[in-house]
VORO-219087 format. One record per residue (C-alpha): residue number from 1; residue in one letter; x, y, z. Coordinates in steps of 0.2 Angstrom, whole numbers. Layout:
REM residues N
  pos  code     c1     c2     c3
  NUM     A      X      Y      Z
...
***
This chain:
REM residues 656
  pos  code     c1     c2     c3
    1     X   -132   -206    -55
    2     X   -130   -204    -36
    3     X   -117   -194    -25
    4     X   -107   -207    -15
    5     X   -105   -196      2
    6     X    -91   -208      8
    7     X    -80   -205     -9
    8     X    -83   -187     -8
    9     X    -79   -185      9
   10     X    -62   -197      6
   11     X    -59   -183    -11
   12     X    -60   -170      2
   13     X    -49   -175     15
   14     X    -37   -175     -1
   15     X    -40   -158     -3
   16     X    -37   -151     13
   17     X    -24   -161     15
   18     X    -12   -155      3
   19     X    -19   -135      7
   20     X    -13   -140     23
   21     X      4   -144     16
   22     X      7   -130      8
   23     X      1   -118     22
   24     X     18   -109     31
   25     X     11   -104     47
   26     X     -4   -114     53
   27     X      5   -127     61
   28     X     -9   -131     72
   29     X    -21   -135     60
   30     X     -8   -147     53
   31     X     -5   -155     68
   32     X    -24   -157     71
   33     X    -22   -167     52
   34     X     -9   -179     57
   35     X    -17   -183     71
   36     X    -34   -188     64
   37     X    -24   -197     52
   38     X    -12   -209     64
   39     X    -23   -210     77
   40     X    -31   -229     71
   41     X    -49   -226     69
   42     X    -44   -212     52
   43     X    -57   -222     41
   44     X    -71   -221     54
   45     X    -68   -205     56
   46     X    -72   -202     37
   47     X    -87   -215     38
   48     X    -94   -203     53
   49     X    -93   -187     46
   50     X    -99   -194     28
   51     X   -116   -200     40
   52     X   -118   -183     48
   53     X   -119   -176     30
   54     X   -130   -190     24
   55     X   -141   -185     39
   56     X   -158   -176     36
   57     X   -151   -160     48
   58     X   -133   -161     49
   59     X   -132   -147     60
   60     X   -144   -154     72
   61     X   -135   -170     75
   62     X   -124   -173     93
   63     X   -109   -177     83
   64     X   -109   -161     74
   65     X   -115   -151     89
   66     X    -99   -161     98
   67     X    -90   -153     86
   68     X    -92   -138     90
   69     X    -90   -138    106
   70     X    -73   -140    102
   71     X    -70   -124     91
   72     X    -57   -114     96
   73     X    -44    -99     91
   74     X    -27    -94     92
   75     X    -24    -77     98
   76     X     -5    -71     87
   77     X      3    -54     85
   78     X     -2    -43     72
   79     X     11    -30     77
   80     X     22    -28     90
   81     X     26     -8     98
   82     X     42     -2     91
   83     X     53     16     99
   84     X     44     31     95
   85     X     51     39     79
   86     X     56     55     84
   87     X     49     72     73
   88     X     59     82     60
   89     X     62     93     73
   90     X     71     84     84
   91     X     84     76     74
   92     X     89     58     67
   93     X     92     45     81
   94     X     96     25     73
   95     X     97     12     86
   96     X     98     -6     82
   97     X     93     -8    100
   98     X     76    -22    101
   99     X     76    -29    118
  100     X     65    -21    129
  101     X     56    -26    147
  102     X     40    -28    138
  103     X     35    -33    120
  104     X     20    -24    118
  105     X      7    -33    105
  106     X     -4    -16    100
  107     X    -16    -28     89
  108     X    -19    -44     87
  109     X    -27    -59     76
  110     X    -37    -74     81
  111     X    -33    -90     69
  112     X    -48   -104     71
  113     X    -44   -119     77
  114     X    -56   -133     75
  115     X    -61   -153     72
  116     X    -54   -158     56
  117     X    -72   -165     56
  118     X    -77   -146     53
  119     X    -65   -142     40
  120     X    -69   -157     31
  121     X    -87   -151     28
  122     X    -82   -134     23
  123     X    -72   -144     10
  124     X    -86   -154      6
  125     X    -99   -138      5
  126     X    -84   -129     -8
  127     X    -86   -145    -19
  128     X   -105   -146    -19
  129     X   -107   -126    -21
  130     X    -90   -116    -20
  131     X    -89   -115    -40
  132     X   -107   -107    -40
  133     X   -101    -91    -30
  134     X    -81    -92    -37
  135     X    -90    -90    -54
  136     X   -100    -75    -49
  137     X    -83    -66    -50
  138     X    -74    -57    -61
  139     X    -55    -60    -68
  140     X    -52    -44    -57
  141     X    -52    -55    -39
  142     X    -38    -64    -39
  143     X    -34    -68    -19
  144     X    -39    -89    -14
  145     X    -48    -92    -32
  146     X    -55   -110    -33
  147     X    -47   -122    -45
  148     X    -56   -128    -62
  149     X    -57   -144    -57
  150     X    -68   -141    -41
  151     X    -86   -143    -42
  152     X    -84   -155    -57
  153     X    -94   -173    -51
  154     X    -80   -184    -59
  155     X    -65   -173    -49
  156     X    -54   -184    -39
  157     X    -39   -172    -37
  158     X    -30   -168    -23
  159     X    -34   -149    -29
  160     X    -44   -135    -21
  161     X    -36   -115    -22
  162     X    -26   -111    -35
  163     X     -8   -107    -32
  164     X    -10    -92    -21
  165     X      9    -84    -24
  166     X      5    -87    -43
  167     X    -11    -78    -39
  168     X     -4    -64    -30
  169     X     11    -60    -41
  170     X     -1    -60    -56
  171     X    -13    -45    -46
  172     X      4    -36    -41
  173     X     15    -36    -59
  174     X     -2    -34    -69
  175     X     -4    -17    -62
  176     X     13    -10    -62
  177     X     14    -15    -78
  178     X     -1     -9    -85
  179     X      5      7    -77
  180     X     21      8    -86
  181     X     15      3   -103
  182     X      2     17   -103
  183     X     17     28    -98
  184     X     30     20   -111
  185     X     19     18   -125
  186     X      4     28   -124
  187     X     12     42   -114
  188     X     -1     46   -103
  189     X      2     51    -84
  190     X     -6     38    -72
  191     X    -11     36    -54
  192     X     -5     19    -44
  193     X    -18     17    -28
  194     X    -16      5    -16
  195     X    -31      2     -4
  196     X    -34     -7     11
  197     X    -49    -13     18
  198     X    -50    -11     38
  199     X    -51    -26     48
  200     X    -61    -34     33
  201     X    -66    -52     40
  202     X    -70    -45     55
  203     X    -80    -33     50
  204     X    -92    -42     37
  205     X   -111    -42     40
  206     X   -117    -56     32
  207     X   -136    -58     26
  208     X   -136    -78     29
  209     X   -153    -79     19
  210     X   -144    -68      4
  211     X   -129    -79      3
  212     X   -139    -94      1
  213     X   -151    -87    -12
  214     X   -136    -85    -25
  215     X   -138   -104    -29
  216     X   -148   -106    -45
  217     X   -160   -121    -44
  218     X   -161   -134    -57
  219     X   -173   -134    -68
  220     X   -187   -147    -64
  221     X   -188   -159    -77
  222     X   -175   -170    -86
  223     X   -166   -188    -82
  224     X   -153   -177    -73
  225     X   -165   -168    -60
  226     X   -165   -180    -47
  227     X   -145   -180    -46
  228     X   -145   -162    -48
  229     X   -156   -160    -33
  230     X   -149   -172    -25
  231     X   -133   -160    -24
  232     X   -142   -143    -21
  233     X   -152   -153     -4
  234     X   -134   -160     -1
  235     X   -127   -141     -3
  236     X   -141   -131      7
  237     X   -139   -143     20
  238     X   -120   -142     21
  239     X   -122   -122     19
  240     X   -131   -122     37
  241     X   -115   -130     45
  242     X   -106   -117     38
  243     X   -118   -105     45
  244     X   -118   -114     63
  245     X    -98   -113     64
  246     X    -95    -96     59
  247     X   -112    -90     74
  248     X   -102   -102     87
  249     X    -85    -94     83
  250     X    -90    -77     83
  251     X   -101    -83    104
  252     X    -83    -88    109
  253     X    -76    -72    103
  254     X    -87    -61    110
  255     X    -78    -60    126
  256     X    -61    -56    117
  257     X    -68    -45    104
  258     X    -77    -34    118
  259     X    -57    -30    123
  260     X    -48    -30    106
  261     X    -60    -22     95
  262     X    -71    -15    106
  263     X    -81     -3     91
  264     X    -86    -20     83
  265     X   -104    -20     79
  266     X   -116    -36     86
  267     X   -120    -39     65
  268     X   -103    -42     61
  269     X   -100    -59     56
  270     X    -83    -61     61
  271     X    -77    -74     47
  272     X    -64    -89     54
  273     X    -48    -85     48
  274     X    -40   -102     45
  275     X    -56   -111     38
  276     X    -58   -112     19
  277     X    -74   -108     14
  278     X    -70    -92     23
  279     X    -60    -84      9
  280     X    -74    -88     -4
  281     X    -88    -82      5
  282     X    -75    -64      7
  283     X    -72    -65    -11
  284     X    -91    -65    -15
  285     X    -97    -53     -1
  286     X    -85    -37    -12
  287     X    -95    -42    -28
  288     X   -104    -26    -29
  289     X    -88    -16    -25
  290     X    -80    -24    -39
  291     X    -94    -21    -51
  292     X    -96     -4    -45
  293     X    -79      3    -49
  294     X    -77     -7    -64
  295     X    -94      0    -72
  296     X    -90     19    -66
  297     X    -72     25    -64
  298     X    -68     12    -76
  299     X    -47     11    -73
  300     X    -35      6    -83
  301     X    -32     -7    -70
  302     X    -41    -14    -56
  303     X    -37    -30    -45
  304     X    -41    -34    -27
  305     X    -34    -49    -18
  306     X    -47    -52     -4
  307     X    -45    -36      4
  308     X    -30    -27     -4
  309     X    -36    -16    -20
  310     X    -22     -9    -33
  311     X    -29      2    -48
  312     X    -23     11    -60
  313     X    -30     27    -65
  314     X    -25     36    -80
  315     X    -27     53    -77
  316     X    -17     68    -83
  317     X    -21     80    -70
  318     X     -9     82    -55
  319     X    -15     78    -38
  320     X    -17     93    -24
  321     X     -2     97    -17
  322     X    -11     98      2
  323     X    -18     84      1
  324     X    -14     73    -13
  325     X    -22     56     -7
  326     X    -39     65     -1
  327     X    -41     74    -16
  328     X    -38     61    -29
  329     X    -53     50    -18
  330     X    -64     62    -19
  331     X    -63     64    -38
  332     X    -63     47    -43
  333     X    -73     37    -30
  334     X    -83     48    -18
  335     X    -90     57    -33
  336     X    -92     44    -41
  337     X   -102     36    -27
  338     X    -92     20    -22
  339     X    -88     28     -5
  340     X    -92     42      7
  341     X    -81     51     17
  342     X    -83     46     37
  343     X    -77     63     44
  344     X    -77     56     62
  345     X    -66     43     61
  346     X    -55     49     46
  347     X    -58     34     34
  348     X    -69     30     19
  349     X    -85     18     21
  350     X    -91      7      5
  351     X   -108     12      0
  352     X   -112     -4     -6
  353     X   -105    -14     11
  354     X   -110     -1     26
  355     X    -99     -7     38
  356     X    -82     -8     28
  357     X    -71      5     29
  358     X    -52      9     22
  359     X    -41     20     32
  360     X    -34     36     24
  361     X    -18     33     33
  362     X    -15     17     25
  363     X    -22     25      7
  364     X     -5     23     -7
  365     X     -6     36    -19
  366     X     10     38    -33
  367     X      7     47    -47
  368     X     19     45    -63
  369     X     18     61    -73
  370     X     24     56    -91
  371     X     33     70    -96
  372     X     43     66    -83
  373     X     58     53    -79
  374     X     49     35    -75
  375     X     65     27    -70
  376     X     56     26    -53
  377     X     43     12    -58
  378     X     55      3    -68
  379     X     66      0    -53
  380     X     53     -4    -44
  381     X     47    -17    -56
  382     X     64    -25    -60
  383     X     68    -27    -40
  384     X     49    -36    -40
  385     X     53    -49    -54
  386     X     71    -53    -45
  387     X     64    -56    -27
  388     X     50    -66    -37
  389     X     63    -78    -44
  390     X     75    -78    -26
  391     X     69    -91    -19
  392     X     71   -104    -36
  393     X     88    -98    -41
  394     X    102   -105    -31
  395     X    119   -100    -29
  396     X    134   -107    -38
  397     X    148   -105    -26
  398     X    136   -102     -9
  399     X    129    -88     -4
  400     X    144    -79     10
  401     X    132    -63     12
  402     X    131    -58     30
  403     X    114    -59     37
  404     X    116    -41     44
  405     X    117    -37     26
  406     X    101    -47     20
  407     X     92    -43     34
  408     X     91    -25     36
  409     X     88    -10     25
  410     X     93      9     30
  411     X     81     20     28
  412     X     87     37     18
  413     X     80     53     17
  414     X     92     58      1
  415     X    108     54     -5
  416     X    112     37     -2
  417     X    131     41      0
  418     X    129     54     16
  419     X    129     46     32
  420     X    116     61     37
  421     X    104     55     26
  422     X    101     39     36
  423     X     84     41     45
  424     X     81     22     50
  425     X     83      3     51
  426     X     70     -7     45
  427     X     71    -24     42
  428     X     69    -34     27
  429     X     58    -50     30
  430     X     58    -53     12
  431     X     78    -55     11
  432     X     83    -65     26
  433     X     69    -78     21
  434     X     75    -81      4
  435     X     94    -82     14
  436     X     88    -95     24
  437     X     81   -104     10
  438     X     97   -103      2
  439     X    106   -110     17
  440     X     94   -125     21
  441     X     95   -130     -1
  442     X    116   -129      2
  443     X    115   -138     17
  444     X    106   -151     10
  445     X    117   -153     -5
  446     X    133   -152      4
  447     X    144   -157     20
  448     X    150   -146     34
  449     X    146   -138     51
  450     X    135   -121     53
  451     X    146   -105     51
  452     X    148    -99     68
  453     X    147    -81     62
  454     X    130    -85     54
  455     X    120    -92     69
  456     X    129    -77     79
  457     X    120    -68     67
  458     X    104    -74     67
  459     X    103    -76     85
  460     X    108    -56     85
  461     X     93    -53     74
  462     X     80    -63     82
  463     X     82    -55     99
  464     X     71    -43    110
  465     X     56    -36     98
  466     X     59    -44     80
  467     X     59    -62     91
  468     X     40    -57     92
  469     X     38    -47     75
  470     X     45    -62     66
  471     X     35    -75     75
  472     X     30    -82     60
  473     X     49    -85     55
  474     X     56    -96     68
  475     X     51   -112     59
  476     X     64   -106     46
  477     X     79   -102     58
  478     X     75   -122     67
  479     X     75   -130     51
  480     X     91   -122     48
  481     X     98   -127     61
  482     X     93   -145     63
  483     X     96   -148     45
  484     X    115   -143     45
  485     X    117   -157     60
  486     X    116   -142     75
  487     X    102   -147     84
  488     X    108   -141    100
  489     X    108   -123     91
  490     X     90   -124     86
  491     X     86   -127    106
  492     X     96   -115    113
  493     X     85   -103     99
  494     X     71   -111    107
  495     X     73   -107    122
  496     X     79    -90    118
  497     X     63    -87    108
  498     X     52    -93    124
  499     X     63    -81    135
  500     X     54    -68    124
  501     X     37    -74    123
  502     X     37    -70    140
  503     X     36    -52    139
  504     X     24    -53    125
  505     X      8    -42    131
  506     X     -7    -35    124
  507     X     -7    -17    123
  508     X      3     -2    120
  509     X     15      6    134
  510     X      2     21    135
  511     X    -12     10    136
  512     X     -7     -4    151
  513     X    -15      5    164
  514     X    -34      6    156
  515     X    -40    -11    158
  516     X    -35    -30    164
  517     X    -29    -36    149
  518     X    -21    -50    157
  519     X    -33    -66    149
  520     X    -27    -59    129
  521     X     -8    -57    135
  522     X    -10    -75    142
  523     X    -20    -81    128
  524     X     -6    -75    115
  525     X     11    -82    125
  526     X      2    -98    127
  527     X     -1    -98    106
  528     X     16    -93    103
  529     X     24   -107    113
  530     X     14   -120    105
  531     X     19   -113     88
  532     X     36   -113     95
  533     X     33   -131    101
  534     X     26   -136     87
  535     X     42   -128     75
  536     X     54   -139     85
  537     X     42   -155     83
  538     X     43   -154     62
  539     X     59   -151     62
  540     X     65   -164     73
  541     X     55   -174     61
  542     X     65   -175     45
  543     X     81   -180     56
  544     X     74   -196     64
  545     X     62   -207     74
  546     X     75   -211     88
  547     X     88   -199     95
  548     X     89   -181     93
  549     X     75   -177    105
  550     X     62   -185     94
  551     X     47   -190    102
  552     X     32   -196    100
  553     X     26   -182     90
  554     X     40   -186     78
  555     X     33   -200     74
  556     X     16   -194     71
  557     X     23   -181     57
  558     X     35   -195     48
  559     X     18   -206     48
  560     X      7   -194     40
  561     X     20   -187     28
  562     X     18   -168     34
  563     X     35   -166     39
  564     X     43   -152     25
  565     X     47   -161      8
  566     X     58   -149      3
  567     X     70   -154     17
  568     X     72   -172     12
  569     X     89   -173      4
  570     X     84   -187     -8
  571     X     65   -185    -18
  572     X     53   -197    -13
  573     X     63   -205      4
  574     X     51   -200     14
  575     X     39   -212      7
  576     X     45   -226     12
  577     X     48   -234     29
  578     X     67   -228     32
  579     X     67   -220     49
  580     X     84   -211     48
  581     X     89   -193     42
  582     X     81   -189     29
  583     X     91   -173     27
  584     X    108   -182     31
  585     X    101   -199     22
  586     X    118   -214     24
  587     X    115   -230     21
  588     X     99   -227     15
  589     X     96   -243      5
  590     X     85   -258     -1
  591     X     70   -246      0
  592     X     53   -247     -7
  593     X     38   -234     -8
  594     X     26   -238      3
  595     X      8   -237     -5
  596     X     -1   -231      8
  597     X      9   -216      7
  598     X      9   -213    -10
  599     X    -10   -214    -11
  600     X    -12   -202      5
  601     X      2   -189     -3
  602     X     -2   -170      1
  603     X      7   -165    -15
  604     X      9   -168    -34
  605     X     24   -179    -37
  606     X     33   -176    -53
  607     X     41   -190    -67
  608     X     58   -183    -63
  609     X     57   -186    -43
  610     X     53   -205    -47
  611     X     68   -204    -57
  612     X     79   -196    -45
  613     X     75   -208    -30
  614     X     77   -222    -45
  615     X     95   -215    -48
  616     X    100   -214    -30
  617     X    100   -228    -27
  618     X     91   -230    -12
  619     X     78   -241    -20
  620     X     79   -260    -20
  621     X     89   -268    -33
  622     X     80   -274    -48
  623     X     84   -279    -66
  624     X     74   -267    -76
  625     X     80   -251    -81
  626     X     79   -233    -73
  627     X     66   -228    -83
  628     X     54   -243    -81
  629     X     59   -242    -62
  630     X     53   -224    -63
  631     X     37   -227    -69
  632     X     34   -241    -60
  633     X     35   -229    -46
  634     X     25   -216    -55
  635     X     10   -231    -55
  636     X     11   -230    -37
  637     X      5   -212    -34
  638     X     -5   -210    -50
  639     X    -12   -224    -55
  640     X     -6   -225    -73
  641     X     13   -224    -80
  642     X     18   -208    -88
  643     X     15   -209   -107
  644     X     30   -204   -120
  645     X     45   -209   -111
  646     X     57   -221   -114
  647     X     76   -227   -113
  648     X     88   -233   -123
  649     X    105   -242   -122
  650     X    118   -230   -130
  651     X    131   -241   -138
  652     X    134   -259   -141
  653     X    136   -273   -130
  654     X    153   -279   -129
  655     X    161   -263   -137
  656     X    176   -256   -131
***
């Protein structure tokens, strides 16, 4: 048995194609994808990086050092200055006034941005050792958790993470319902933390040499051996590239860092948000922590998702009135040795990870007496399983809610029935996302013009600050828009949105005059235009390959397939040549599924889609039934036809 580098590099680009898919918000990466894969020479390419790996020193060749050259980072918004709140002292002042001269960005993230070439090693190093480190963890981590079948030599799926919003709605209900159980049932009083830890992929300090020794080593002996060390040389060897990207990202940092987070030691590692091996090397690094608390406070619950911890403690001692939060720290994990108490800067540091801290201000304590009413965490509960389920139920007669009522919350101190008790506006991300998710799915299954008071609306809501604030949003409103046949709409938002990046800087308004902070506010309008660019290219996409503004670009989404599915109006169209609306598909007819397509597919396609594109009759004509026809397209993408199924004809021939 020998590892075939070029099949394992093709399994790969699988992989990281469909986690490309399903990512919202890295639409550079995903252009970088479709590129390297319509560009013509997308077999070579494979060929060359399965060489560099093949190589003795795969770090050390021109090609991968080329590579690296060509690393880079988006600089986005982490935040962007609201109006000073003003003190209990001074009354309740509401505005829903956003637009300001400046939008200034207080914090910010840096996304890497590099060779597809790169990610597909990181890929490659997760199938050859991933498994070993994911293994190493407990059932308590649940953030970017490797799937089952990675790591096995005979895996040829197209699967790498697990589901990460089935992941994270486990590690959130989990604990609120543990909570409530012990409240409900064994009636005792318990304490719901939420922690947070600062600036944590930042802030790791990796020991390179510690990291590596985690891999066991086969033992020497058996017909096996040779294969098996054939994958640890293959591992160790793909382990140092990983090592050489995250040393050349942190270099071209440096001078960006020395501005943004100017108390960031030299030995932090500064781990590439955007690059996969990333969240498995975060997972592991917390290990200790994880043992730590389970083996000495021992809660009721514990979950982290990468670097957001929820516990439960049971506990039937009140918390200190003065200080609730601090009180309750120091009695279950500073005694207890987990962390120690940084008086200087007002946070906690993690004995076992110097260098890792969590904030007291961003420290969530609630405590649930049980003698007392818990109608409070039932609510809470209830409102969590019906915004998980928003998104999959649509509505029967439409949905006619105004978006001013989806998209804001008011804030009350009190009754909710006294207009005194309003303290704020905040605005509900969670809500307007699952409205436009309702619009686009009604859209698409009906006819008829935007509602002018809608894109009033949302052109209200997306102005001045939440423009910037909901950066990550825009893709939504333009898909919208284009989809229900208003694509002049979805420029004019365009160019409203770019009007606003404009006044995006780095900063805050008490800060502007310390330093020339002019190359980070640059750096973050010229990423937010290219994501606003690159919003209006997928969109345009699903509408056509002529006309409409497409371009070039268009082109290069509808080839590689990495437009959004779940705009196409009919399942499965977008897998074959038609060139028209896929949103809006007439006259789509006489249509076959291209096979290149189907094998390069980012996504699991399902029995029933085959047999909806079957019964739309898009497909050419043939004599054989719809569920022959089906499977027959089923083949296509899997290989084999779905087993169990079959049709019948109700009735006999003739009969009246």
């Amino acid at each position: 048995m020998i590892l075939d580098l070029n099949d394992r590099v093709k399994v790969a680009y699988k992989k990281l194609k469909q986690m490309v898919h399903f990512e919202k918000n890295s639409l550079s990466l995903r252009r970088r994808l479709a590129e390297f894969e319509c560009e013509g020479d997308f077999k070579e390419r494979l060929k060359i990086v399965a060489n560099v790996a093949k190589s003795k020193a795969p770090h050390e060749t021109a090609e991968f050092k080329t590579w690296l050259e060509d690393i880079h980072f988006d600089v986005i918004p982490k935040g962007v200055e609201g109006s000073e709140k003003p003190r209990d002292w001074q009354g309740s002042f509401v505005s829903n006034v956003t637009t300001a001269p400046v939008h200034w960005a207080a914090k910010v993230n840096y996304m890497f941005d590099g060779p597809i070439e790169l990610h597909l090693l990181s890929v490659l190093w997760l199938m050859t050792e991933g498994a070993e480190y994911d293994d190493t963890l407990s059932g308590h981590c649940f953030g970017s958790r490797l799937h089952q079948f990675v790591g096995n030599d005979d895996d040829h799926s197209a699967y790498l993470f697990k589901k990460y919003h089935e992941l994270y709605a486990k590690w959130r209900d989990s604990g609120i319902e543990k909570a409530r159980d012990l409240l409900s049932e064994d009636r005792q009083s318990v304490y719901l933390v939420g922690l947070d830890v600062q600036e944590y992929y930042y802030r790791i300090q990796l020991d390179w040499e510690s990291l590596r020794a985690q891999i066991k080593r086969p033992v020497p002996k058996g017909p096996l051996y040779a294969f098996f060390m054939s994958r640890q040389v293959l591992g160790a060897k793909l382990f140092k590239c990983i090592e050489e990207v995250c040393k050349s990202y942190r270099d071209k940092l440096n001078p960006m860092l020395a501005i943004t987070h100017p108390d960031l030691p030299e030995e932090a590692t500064c781990l590439p948000i955007g690059f996969s091996a990333s969240p498995v090397i975060a997972n592991w690094y917390l290990k200790e922590f994880d043992d730590a608390i389970l083996a000495k406070v021992r809660p009721a619950y514990y979950g982290r998702y990468v670097d957001d911890i929820l516990m439960v403690v049971a506990m039937p001692q009140a918390p200190d009135e003065n200080d609730p939060i601090m009180s309750f720290m120091d009695r279950v994990l500073v005694d207890a040795g987990i962390l120690k108490w940084d008086e200087e800067n007002a946070r906690f540091e993690l004995r076992s990870r110097p260098g890792l801290f969590l904030q007291r201000q961003k420290c969530i304590l609630q405590f649930f007496d049980a003698e007392h009413s818990t109608a409070g965490l039932d609510k809470f509960q209830k409102q969590i399983e019906e915004n998980a389920s928003d998104f999959a139920l649509l509505p029967v007669d439409g949905d006619e809610s105004p978006v001013a009522q989806v998209a804001y919350n008011l804030m009350y101190d009190g009754s909710v029935n006294k207009f005194r008790n309003v303290k704020a506006v905040a605005e509900n991300r969670w809500e307007l996302a699952g409205h436009l998710a309702k619009q686009i799915q009604l859209h698409l299954m009906t006819e008829g013009a935007v509602d002018k008071d809608l894109k009033d609306e949302l052109f209200r809501f997306f102005k001045g600050r939440n423009a910037i604030e909901y950066w990550d949003m825009w893709e939504r409103v333009i898909s919208f828009l284009v989809v229900a046949g208003d694509a002049k709409g979805a420029e004019f938002f365009s160019k409203a949105m770019r009007g606003e990046i404009m006044k995006v800087m780095y900063g805050t308004s008490s800060e502007r005059s310390m330093r020339d902070r002019s190359k980070i506010s640059k750096s973050l309008q010229q990423a937010l235009k290219f994501h606003l660019n690159l919003c209006m290219e997928l969109s345009v996409a699903v509408i056509g390959t002529t006309g409409n503004g497409a371009t070039a670009a268009t082109r290069l989404w509808r080839e590689s397939n990495l437009i959004r599915h779940h705009l196409v109006a009919i399942p499965l169209l977008n897998y074959t040549s038609y060139d028209g609306n896929l949103a809006s598909p007439w006259g789509a007819s006489n249509l076959l599924i291209d096979p290149q397509k189907a094998v390069a597919t980012p996504r699991f396609v399902h029995f029933d889609e085959c047999l909806e594109f079957v019964a739309s009759g898009c497909i050419k004509l043939s004599k054989k039934d719809s569920v022959t026809r089906a499977n027959d397209v089923y083949k296509l993408f899997h290989g084999s036809e779905i087993g169990d199924v079959t049709s019948e004809l109700v009735g006999k021939v003739g009969s009246k």
